[in-house]
Structures are given as C-alpha cells and as structure tokens.
C-alpha positions as CSV (number, residue, x, y, z in Angstrom):
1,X,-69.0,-62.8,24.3
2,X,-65.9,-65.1,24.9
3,X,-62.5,-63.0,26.4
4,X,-58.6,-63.3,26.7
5,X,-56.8,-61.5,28.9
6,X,-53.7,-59.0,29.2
7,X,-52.3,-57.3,32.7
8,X,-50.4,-54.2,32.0
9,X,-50.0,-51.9,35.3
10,X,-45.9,-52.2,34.7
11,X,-46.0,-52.0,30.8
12,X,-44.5,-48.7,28.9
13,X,-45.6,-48.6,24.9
14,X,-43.8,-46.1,22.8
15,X,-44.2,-45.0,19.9
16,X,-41.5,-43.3,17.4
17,X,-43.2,-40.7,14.9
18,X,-40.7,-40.9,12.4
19,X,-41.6,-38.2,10.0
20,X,-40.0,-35.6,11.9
21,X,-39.6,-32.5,9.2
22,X,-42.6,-31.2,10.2
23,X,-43.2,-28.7,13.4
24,X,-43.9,-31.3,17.0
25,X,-48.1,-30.6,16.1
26,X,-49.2,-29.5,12.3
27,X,-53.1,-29.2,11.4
28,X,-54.9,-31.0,8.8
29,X,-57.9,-30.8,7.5
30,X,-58.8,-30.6,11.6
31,X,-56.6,-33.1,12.5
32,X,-53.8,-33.5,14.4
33,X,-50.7,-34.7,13.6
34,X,-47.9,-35.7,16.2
35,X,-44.8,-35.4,15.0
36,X,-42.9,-36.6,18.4
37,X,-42.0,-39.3,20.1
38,X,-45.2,-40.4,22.1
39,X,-45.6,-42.8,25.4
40,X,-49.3,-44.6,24.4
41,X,-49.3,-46.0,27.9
42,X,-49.1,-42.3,29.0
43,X,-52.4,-41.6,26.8
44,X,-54.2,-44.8,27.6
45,X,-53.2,-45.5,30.7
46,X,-53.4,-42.2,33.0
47,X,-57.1,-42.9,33.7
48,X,-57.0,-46.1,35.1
49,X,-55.2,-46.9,38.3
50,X,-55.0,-50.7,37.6
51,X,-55.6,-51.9,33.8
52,X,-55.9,-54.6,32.1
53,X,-57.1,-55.3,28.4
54,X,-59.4,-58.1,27.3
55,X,-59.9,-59.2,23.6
56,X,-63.4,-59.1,22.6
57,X,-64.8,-62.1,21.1
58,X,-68.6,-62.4,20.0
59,X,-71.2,-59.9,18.6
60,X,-73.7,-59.0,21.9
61,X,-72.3,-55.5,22.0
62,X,-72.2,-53.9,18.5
63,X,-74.7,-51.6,19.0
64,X,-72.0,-49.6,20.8
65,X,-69.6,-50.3,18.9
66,X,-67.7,-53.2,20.4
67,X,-67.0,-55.8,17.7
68,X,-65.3,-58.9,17.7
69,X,-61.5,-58.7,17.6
70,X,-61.3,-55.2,19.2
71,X,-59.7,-54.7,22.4
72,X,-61.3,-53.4,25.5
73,X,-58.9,-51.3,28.5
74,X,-60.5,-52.1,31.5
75,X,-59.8,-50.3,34.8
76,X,-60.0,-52.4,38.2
77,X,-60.5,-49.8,40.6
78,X,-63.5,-48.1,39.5
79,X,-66.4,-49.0,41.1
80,X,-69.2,-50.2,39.0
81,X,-72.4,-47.9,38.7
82,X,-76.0,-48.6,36.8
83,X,-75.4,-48.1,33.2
84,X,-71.4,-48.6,33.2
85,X,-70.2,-51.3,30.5
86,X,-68.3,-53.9,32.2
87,X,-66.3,-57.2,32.1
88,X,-68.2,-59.8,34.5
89,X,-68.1,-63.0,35.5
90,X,-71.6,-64.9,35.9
91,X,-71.2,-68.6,37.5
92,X,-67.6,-68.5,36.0
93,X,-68.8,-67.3,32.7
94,X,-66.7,-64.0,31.4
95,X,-68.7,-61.4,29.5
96,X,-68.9,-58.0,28.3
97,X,-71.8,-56.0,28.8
98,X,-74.1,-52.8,30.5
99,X,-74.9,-53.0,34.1
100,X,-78.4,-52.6,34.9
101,X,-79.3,-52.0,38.6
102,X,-82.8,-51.9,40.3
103,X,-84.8,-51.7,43.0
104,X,-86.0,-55.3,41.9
105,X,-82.9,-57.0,40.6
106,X,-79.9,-56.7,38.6
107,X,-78.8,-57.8,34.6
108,X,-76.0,-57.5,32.6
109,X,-77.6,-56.4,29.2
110,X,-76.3,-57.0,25.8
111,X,-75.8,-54.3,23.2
112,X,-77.8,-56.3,20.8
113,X,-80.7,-57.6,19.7
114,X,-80.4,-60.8,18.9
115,X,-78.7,-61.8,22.5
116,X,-81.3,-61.9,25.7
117,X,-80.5,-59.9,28.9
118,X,-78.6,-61.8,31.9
119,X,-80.7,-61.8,35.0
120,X,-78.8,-62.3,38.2
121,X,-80.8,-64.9,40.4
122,X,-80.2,-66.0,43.3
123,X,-77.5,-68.1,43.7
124,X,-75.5,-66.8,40.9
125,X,-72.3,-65.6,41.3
126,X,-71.4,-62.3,39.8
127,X,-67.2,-60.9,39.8
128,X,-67.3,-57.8,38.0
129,X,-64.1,-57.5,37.3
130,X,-63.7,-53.8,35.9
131,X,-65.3,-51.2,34.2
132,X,-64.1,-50.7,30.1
133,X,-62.6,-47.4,29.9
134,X,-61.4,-47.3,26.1
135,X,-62.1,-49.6,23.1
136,X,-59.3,-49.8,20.7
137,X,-60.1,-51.1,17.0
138,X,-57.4,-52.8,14.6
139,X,-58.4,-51.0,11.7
140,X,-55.8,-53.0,9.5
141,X,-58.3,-56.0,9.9
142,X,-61.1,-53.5,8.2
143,X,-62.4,-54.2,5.2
C-alpha cells in the first residue's frame, strides 16, 4: 500500500452551509443536518495533537474498510499499542497496516487476504510514524 503525504497542524478548513432557512440543527429521517457555518479542522482535528493525512494507495486493508484513494488522518503523538492500525515504515518502505505485538516478535498485518503479513527481523528497520485516527472516503469517486 503505496502513500502521499499532507502536514496540517497549522491548517483551518471551513465549511459554509449555505441553506440557511432552516433552524442551526433539523432531524431527518435520524439524521442530522447542520445548518451553520462549521470549522472541519475543529471536528477532525481536536483528537490529534499533531496530524498529518496520507492518501491511501493499494488494496491490503479493505477488510476494514480502507480502500484505495481514501484518505487516512494520522496522529503523531499517540503511541502505538498491539492491534492499532498504523502508517509504518519497514527498511524505507511506507505502509498501512495492524500492529501485531508478541512475546515472540512483531508484524505489521494486512487487512486482506490476498497480501502476506510483514515480519519484523532483525535488522529491519521499523518508523511508525502514527497511528490512523479517522478515514475519510470521496464518495464522489463512488460508483
């Protein structure tokens, strides 16, 4: 899974609702609508202390729901745990996927099946460079 990367600690995203002849939140069908102007960094961004986000490119971790083309908001800070989905760099190679500690070694599996699990030898070199946080789809790109 091939990656390109974004910083954005300093960035501020609005977004203008422009319907604005309804009340600031209306229900729908048990949705909600918001009707006022809206800072996304505020919503994406208050659980990371220092993000970045990475575009995903490859199929090794659809069986979470992380497909090609979607884009991942990764936090810095946080420090990786067994199980946590991360962005990694093996030998200089940057990937997406789960971190798998134990007692006998460590692998950064794939989400799935048709990619094989990355065993950390020694020798390797392993940067994790964050933990994903959020996944945001273009849904324009659907078919």
């Amino acid at each position: 899974m091939m990656t390109e990367t974004t910083d954005l600690e300093n960035e501020t995203i609005k977004i203008d609702f422009k319907n604005k002849n309804h009340k600031a939140q209306s229900k729908l069908n048990n949705l909600e609508l918001l009707n006022e102007d809206m800072d996304i960094s505020e919503l994406l961004f208050n659980m990371p202390k220092h993000p970045f986000l990475i575009k995903v490119i490859g199929d090794s971790m659809i069986g979470i729901g992380i497909d090609s083309g979607d884009t991942l908001l990764v936090d810095k800070v946080i420090k990786p745990k067994h199980g946590d989905i991360v962005v990694a760099a093996i030998n200089q190679r940057l990937v997406v996927k789960r971190l798998n500690y134990s007692y006998r070694e460590t692998m950064l599996l794939p989400e799935n099946e048709n990619y094989l699990p990355i065993k950390i030898k020694e020798g390797d070199r392993l940067d994790i460079w964050g933990i994903v946080t959020m996944v945001i789809k273009d849904m324009s790109k659907k078919g």
